[in-house]
C-alpha positions in Angstrom: 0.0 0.0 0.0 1.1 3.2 -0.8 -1.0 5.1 2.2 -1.7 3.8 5.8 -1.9 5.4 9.6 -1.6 3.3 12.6 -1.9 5.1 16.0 0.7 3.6 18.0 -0.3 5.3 21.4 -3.0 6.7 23.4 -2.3 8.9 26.3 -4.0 7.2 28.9 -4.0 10.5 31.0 -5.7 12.6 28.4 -6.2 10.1 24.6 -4.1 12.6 22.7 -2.5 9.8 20.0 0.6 9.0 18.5 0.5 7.9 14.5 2.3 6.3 12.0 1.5 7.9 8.6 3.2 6.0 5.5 3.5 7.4 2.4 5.8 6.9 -0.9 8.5 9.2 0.2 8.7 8.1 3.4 6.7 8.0 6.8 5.3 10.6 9.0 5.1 10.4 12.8 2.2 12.3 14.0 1.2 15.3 15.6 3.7 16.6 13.3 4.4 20.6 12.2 4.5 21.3 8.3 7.1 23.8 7.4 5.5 25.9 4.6 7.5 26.2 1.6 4.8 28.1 -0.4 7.3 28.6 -3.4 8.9 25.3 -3.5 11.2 26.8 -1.0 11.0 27.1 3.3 12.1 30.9 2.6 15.8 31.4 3.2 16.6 27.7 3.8 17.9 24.9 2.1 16.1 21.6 2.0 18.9 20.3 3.7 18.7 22.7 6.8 14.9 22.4 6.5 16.0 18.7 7.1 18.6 19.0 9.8 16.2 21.2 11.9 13.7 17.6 12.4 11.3 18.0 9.6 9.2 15.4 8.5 7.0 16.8 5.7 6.7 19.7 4.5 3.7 22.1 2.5 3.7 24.1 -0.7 1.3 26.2 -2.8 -0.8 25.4 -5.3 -2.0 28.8 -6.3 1.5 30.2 -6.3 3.0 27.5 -8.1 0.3 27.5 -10.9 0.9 31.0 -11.4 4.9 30.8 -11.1 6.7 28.9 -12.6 3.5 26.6 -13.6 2.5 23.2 -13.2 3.7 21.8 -16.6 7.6 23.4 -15.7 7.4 21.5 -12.6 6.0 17.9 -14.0 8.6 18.4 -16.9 11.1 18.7 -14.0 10.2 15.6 -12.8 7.4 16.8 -9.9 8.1 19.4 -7.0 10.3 16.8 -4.7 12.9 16.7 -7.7 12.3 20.0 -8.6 13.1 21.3 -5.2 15.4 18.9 -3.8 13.0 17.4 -1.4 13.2 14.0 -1.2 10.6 13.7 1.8 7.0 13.9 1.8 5.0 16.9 0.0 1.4 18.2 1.0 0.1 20.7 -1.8 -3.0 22.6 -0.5 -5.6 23.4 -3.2 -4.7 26.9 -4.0 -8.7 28.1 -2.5 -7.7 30.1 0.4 -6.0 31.9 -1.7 -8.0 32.6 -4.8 -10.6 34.1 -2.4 -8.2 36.0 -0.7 -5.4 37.6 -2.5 -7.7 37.8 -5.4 -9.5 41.5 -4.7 -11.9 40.3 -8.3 -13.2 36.8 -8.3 -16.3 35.3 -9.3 -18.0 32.0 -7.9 -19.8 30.0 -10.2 -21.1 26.0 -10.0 -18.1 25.0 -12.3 -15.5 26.4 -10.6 -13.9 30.1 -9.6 -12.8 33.1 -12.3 -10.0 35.3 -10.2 -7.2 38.0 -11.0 -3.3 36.7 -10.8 -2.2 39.0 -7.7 0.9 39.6 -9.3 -0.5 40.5 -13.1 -3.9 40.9 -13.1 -4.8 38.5 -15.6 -7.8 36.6 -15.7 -7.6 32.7 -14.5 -10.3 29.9 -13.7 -9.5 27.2 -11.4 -12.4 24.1 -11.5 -12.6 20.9 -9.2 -10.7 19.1 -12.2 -8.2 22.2 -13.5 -6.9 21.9 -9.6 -6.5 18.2 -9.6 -4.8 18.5 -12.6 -2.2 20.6 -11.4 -1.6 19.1 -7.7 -1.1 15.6 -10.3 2.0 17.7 -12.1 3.3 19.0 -8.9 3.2 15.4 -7.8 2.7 15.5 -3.8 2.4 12.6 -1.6 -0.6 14.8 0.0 -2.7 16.8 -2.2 -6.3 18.8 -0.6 -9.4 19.3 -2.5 -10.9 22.3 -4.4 -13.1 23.8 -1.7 -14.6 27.5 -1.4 -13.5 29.4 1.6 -16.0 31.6 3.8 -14.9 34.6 6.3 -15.5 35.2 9.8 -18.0 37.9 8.3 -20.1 35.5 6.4 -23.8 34.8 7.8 -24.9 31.4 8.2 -26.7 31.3 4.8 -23.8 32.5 2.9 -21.7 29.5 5.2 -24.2 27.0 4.4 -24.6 28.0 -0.1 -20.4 27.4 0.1 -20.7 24.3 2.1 -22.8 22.6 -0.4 -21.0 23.9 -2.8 -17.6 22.7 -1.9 -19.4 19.3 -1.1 -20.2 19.2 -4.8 -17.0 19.9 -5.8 -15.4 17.2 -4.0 -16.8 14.7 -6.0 -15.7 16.8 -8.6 -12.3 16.5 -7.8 -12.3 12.8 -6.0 -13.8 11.4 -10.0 -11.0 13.4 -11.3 -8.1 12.2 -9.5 -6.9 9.1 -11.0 -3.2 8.9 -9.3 -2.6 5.9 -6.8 0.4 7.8 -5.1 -1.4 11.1 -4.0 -3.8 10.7 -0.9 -6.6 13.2 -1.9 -7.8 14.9 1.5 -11.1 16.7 1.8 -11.3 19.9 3.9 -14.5 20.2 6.3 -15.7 23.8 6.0 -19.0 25.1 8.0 -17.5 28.6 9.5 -18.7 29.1 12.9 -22.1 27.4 13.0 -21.7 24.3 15.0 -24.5 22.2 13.1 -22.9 23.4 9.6 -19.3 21.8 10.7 -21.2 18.4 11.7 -23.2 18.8 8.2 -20.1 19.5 6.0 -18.3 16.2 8.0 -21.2 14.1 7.0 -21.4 15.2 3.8 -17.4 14.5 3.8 -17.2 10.9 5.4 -17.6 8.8 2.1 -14.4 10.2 0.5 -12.5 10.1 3.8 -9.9 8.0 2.6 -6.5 8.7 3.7 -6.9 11.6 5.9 -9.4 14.1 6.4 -8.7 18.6 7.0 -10.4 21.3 9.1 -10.4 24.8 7.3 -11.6 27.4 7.3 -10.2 28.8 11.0 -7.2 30.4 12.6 -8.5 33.4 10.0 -9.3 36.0 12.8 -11.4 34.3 15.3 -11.2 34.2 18.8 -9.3 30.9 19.7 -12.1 29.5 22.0 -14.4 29.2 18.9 -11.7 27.2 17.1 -11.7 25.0 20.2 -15.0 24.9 20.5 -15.6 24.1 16.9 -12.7 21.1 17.4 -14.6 19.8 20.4 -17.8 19.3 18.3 -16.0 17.5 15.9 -13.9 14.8 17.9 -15.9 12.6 18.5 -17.3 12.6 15.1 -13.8 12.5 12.9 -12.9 8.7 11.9 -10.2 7.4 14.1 -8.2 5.9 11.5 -7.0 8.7 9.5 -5.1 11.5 10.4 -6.6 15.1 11.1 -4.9 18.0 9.6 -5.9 21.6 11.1 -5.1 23.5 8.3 -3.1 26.9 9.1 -2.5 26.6 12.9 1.0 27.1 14.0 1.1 28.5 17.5 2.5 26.6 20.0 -0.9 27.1 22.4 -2.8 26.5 19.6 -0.9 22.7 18.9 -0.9 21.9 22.1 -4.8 22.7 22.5 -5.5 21.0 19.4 -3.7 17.7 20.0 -6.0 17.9 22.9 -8.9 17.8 20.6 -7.6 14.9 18.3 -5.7 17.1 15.9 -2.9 15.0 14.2 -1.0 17.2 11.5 -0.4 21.6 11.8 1.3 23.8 9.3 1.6 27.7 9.1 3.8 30.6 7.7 4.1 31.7 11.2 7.4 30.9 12.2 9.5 32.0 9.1 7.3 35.3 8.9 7.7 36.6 12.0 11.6 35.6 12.3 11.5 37.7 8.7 10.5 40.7 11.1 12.6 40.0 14.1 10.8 37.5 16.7 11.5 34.4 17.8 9.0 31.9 19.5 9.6 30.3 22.8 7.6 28.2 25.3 6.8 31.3 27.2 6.0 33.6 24.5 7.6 35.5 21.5 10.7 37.6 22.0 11.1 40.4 19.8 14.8 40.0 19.3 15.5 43.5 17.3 14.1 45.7 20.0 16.3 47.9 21.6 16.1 45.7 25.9 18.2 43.4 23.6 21.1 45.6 22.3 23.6 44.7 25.3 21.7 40.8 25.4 24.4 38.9 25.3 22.8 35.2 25.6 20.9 33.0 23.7 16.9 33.4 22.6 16.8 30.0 24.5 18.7 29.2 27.0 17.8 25.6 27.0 17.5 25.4 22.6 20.0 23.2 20.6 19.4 24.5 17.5 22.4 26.2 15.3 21.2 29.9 16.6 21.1 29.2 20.4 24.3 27.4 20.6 26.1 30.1 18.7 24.8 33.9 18.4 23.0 35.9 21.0 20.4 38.1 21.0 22.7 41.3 20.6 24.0 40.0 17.5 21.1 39.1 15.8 19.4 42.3 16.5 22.1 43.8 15.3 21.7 42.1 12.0 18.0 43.2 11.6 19.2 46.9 12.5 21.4 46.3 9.4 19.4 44.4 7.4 21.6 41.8 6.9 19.6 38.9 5.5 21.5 36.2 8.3 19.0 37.7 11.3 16.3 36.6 9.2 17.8 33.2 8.4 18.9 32.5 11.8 15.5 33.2 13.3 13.9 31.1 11.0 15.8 28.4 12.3 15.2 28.7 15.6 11.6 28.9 15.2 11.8 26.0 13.1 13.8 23.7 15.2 11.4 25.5 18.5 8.4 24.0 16.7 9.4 20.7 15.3 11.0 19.9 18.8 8.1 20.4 20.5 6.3 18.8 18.7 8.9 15.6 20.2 7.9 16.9 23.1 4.5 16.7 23.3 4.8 13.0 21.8 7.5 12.3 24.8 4.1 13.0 27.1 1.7 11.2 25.3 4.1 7.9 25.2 4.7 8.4 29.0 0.9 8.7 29.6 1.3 12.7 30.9 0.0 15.0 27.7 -2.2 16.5 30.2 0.3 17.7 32.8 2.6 18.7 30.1 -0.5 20.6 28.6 -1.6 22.3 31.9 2.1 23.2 32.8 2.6 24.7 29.4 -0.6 26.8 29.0 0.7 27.9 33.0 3.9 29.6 31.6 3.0 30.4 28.6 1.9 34.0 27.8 -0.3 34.8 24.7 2.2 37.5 23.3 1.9 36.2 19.3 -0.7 38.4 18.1 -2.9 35.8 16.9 
């Protein structure tokens, strides 16, 4: 088989799992943090650091990679993991978020969505099928349906008209997809309306095959209603697949959603905020260029082992970003990195020793809400 998941532990303190997610370029041990490389590249990194710093898969763009360099370049190349030097697994994401939202001009019809390249203006049409088609020439182990993305300001009718719709066009794109080494997930959408989540994951269940995603939050809501929205799905979500919250990247935000059965996490967090001078830590975010950090002469972390910690202190670093040298950006983003895929070890470490939910509760203790989000 080219796709299975196994949970290999249940915390007996809390039932937060461990999984084993096989797939052709290698296997996954869940919860696990994506990296985003939305341009076939983790931005200022090399696949090889990207490596070294404990990633297991990571996530690229569909819409960005359509429009630049295109789908046919990349299949010509011999698929994204060639074309970037990857040789791990790849999830692709269906390019929807962002049709509906760095496209300013797009219209919504039954076949599929007309929209505005952000970068030229031109006109472009993505259907069920034209997406399929192009996550098959980027050639990820993990590809995501076509779906249509609501907002926080969206009423419940307009929530429900996009449910159905993207319900449609999963069949669309389930009947299109023809290629045994790509698990096709669908993406459970429903906004905030409690009774629309559990409709669009009944609607979902017959082409829950490899895995199944949660969109649609972590866009500007309160995190209590994402929680609250995760609780009235666990107990409804199939067991033997893994769930993959889609855009979540905070470390109270992973450690609350493990809580709640999430499985796989990715978000352009960590390498966009190290781009503007903060680091993540298990107590918070330190922004390393302000000036309480010009005479700083220790690490971000004291207690980190990644490359930045164990060699360049915070008085260095902000001195790069006063200078805009591009190394306090590439730095950063491997600490944040490294911070996030190593915790991710260990919140496993406390679900194999049976105590995810001290771990939780002593985390969510120190931790202060600083990130913005």
């Amino acid at each position: 088989m080219n796709f299975s998941f196994e949970i290999t532990k249940i915390c007996k303190q809390s039932g937060a799992r461990i999984g084993k997610f096989t797939t052709p370029h290698g296997i996954i041990e869940t919860p696990v943090f994506m990296p985003v490389g939305t341009q076939a590249t983790v931005k200022s990194l090399t696949p090889e650091e990207v490596k070294d710093l404990g990633a297991q898969i990571i996530l690229s763009n569909t819409y960005h990679l359509y429009l630049r360099p295109g789908h046919e370049l990349i299949k010509v190349a011999g698929g994204l993991h060639k074309f970037m030097n990857w040789d791990k697994p790849i999830l692709t994401d269906s390019g929807g978020f962002q049709v509906f939202s760095l496209s300013t001009l797009n219209k919504i019809r039954e076949d599929g969505v007309e929209f505005r390249s952000h970068i030229s203006g031109e006109k472009h049409y993505f259907t069920p099928e034209k997406v399929v088609e192009i996550e098959n020439a980027l050639g990820a182990d993990i590809i995501m349906a076509f779906d249509q993305c609501t907002g926080p300001e969206v009423d419940y009718k307009g929530a429900e008209t996009a449910l159905v719709r993207t319900t449609r066009w999963l069949k669309r794109c389930y009947d299109a997809h023809k290629n045994e080494q790509q698990a096709l997930f669908p993406i459970i959408q429903g906004n905030f309306f409690e009774d629309l989540r559990l409709k669009s994951l009944e609607a979902t269940l017959p082409y829950i095959k490899y895995g199944v995603a949660i969109g649609g939050l972590s866009v500007g809501e309160p995190k209590s209603v994402m929680y609250q929205i995760l609780d009235v799905l666990k107990p409804h979500l199939p067991q033997n697949v893994p769930h993959y919250l889609m855009g979540v990247g905070t470390p109270d935000c992973i450690v609350e959603s493990v809580y709640r059965g999430v499985d796989m996490f990715d978000c352009v967090l960590p390498t966009r905020i190290a781009r503007n001078g903060t680091a993540m830590t298990k107590f918070g975010r330190i922004v390393v260029k302000n000036a309480q950090y010009k005479e700083d002469f220790t690490p971000i972390d004291e207690g980190c082992g990644c490359y930045t910690c164990q060699h360049y202190t915070k008085a260095y670093i902000r001195h790069l970003f006063n200078v805009d040298e591009i190394l306090g950006a590439r730095l950063l983003s491997v600490h944040n990195l490294y911070f996030l895929t190593h915790f991710m070890e260990e919140i496993k470490d406390s679900i194999r020793e049976d105590r995810f939910l001290d771990f939780r509760n002593e985390f969510i203790k120190n931790y202060k809400d600083n990130m913005g989000n």
